[in-house]
N, C-alpha and C positions, 0 to 999 in steps of 0.2 A: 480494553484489550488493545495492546499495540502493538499494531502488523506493520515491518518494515518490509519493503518491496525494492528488491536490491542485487547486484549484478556487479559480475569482477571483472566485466568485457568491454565495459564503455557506450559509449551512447547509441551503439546500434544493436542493442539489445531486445528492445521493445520493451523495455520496463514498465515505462509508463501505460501504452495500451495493456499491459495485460494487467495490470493493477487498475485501472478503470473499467476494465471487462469484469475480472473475479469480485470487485468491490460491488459494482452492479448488479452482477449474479446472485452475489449474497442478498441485496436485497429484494430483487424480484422473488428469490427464491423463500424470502421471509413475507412476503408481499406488505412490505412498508412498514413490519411492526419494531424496526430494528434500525434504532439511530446511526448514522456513519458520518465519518466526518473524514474529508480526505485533504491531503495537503502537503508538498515538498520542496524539496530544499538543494533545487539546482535552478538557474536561471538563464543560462544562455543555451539548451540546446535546443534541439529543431522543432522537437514536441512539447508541447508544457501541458498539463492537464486540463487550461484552461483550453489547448487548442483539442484537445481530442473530445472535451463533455460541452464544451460551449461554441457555438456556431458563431460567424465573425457579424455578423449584424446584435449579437449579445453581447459579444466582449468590443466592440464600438462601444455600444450605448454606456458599457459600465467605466471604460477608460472615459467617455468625456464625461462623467459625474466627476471626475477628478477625486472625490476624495478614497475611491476604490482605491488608487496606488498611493495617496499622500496620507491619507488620512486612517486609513484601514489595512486590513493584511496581515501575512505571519510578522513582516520586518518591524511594524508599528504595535504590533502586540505586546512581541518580546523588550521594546523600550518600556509598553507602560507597564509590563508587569514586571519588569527592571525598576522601576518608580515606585512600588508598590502595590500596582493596581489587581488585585484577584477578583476581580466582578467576575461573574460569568459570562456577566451581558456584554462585558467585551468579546470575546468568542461570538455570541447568537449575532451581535449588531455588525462581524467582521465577514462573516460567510456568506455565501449565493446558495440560493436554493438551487438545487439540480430538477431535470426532469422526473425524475425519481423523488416522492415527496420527502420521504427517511431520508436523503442526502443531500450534504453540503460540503461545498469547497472553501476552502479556507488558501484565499490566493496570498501568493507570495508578496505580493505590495510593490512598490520599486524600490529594489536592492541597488544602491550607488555603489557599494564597497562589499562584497564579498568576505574579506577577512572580517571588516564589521560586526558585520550579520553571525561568521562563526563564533567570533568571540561573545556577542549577546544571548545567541545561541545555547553555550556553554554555560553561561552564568546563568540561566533561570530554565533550563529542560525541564528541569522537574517539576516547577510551580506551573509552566506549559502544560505538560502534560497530566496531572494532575486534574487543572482546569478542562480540560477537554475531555477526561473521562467522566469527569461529572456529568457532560451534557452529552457524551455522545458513549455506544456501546462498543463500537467499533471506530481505530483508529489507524484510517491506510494512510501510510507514507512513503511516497516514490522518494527515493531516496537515490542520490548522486552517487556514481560510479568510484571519484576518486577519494582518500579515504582521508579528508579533511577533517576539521577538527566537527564539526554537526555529522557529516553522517557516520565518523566513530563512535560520537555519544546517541545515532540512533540505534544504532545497530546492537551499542549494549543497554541502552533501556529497554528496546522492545521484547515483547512477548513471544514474538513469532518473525522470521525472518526467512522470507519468500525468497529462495535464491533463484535466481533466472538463470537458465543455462543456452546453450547452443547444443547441436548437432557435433560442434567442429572439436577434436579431442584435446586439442592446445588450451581449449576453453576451458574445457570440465578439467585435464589434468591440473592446471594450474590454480581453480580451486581447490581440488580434494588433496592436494599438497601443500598450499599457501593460507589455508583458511580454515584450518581447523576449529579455531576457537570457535568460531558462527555454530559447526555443524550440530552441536546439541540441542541448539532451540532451532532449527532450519527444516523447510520444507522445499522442494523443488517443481520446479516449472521449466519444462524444455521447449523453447521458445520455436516460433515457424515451422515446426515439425511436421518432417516427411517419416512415414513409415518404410521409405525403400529405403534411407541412407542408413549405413552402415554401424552409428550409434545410436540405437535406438534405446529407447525405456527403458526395455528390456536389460540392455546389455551395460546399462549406466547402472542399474542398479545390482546389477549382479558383480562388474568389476571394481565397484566402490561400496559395493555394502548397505545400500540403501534401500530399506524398506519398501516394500511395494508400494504399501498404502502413506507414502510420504513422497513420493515422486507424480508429476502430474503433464501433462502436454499439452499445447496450445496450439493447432493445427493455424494452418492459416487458408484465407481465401481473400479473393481480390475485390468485393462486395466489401470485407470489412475493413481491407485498407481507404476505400473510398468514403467510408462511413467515416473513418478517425480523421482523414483528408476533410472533411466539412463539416467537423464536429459533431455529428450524427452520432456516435458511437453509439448511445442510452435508444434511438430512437431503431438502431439497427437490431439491438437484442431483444428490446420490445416486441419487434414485427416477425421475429424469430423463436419467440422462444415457447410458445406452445405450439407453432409447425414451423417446422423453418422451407424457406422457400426454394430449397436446392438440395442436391443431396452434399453438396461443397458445405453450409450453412447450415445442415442437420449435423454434418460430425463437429465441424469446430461447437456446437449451442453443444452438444454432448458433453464435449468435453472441458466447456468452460463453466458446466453446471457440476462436473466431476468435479473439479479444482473450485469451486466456492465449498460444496460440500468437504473438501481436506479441509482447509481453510478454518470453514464453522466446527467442524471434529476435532481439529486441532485444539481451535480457542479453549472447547467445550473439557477437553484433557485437563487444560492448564487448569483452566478453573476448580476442576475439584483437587487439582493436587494441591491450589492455593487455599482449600478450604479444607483439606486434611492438615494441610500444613500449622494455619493458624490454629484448629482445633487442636493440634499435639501438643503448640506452644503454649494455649490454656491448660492444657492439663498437666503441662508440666511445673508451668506455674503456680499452679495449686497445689500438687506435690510437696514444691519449696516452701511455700507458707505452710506448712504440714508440719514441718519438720522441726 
């Protein structure tokens, strides 16, 4: 299943936390029985998900292995499997274990060229992903803001597409105007969320049309900026999530176990409509040789 995590508002969105949070949630909330594999496709901005799930005494030790950015990574993937290579074990032997045992990052590598990386991108998504659902059940992808040629082709491969909103109406208006196509397979996330300002959940869903139960919020608290600031993030929901230590840190673990559960509901839809799907196309199949 492939979940793109993704935003029309640019890099101060909090994309990336909150796709490290809901992915985490999902699997605490499965407690480990539930592969995930997370991994995206932007490089220069301020967060990378190596800096929110991996604390900097971890990502030292794995940049001087050297061959974490030369040798391994998405960028080094999509060449070999540009070459031909569909192992799996390229995938298992490319990822870090997270603290979370079900979860693995799948780092970016060092990307020298940008357009590079889209154009390699383009030519083998599919044998990517593919290989990645073999091994893994779940697939989060933070995905870049601007609509280059990768995050166009994630946005229409994936399954599911986590739009991240704001508060601010210039945000929201200028998706539910500009971005139609997304909205069929999309789920929403309203990002930093205060209940006193003026568009709330409430009011996004009623003046755009959107389902209750497909709309979701991510409170925030300054506990968990501190946690994303030191990599901590995994070790912050950990110590939170059967009592959370504030009443700040009981709403936000509330409501990031709401939005895993849309999340897991969602996939859990697709699924059977994928397998009503395929079963129709049997039986229509067999019709035809009938006949």
């Amino acid at each position: 299943m492939k979940i793109a995590f993704w935003s029309n508002g640019g890099e101060k969105m909090c994309v990336t936390a909150n796709m490290a949070s809901i992915a985490s949630m999902v699997s605490l909330r499965n407690a480990g029985r539930v592969k995930e594999i997370l991994l995206e496709n932007h490089f220069s901005r301020n967060k990378s998900l190596e800096d929110v799930l991996l604390q900097p005494m971890q990502q030292d030790f794995l940049r001087e292995s050297g061959g974490y950015n030369v040798k391994y990574g998405l960028d080094y993937i999509l060449k070999r499997i540009y070459c031909g290579d569909r192992d799996r074990e390229l995938i298992k032997n490319s990822t870090v274990d997270l603290m979370l045992s079900n979860m693995c990052l799948l780092p970016s590598g060092m990307v020298f060229n940008k357009e590079v990386f889209n154009y390699d991108f383009s030519m083998v998504h599919r044998e990517l992903f593919e290989i990645l659902e073999e091994v893994s059940e779940y697939i989060f992808i933070d995905t870049e803001s601007n609509q280059n040629l990768s995050t166009k082709q994630i946005l229409f491969d994936a399954d599911i597409v986590v739009v991240n909103l704001t508060q601010n109406p210039d945000n929201i208006r200028d998706f539910f105007e500009n971005y139609t196509s997304i909205r069929e397979k999309a789920i929403y996330i309203v990002g930093k969320y205060r209940p006193e300002r003026k568009w709330t959940r409430k009011r996004i869903s009623y003046e755009y049309n959107v389902p209750r139960n497909r709309i979701g919020i991510m409170p925030y608290t300054i506990e968990l900026e501190y946690a994303i600031d030191a990599g901590r993030l995994q070790q912050y929901l950990c110590s939170n999530y059967m009592r959370a230590t504030s009443r700040e840190n009981e709403f936000f673990i509330r409501h990031c176990k709401k939005n895993a559960k849309l999340v897991e509901n969602t996939a859990r839809e697709i699924k059977k409509e994928m397998i009503r799907s395929i079963e129709l196309q049997k039986i229509d199949d067999a019709c035809k040789e009938n006949r």
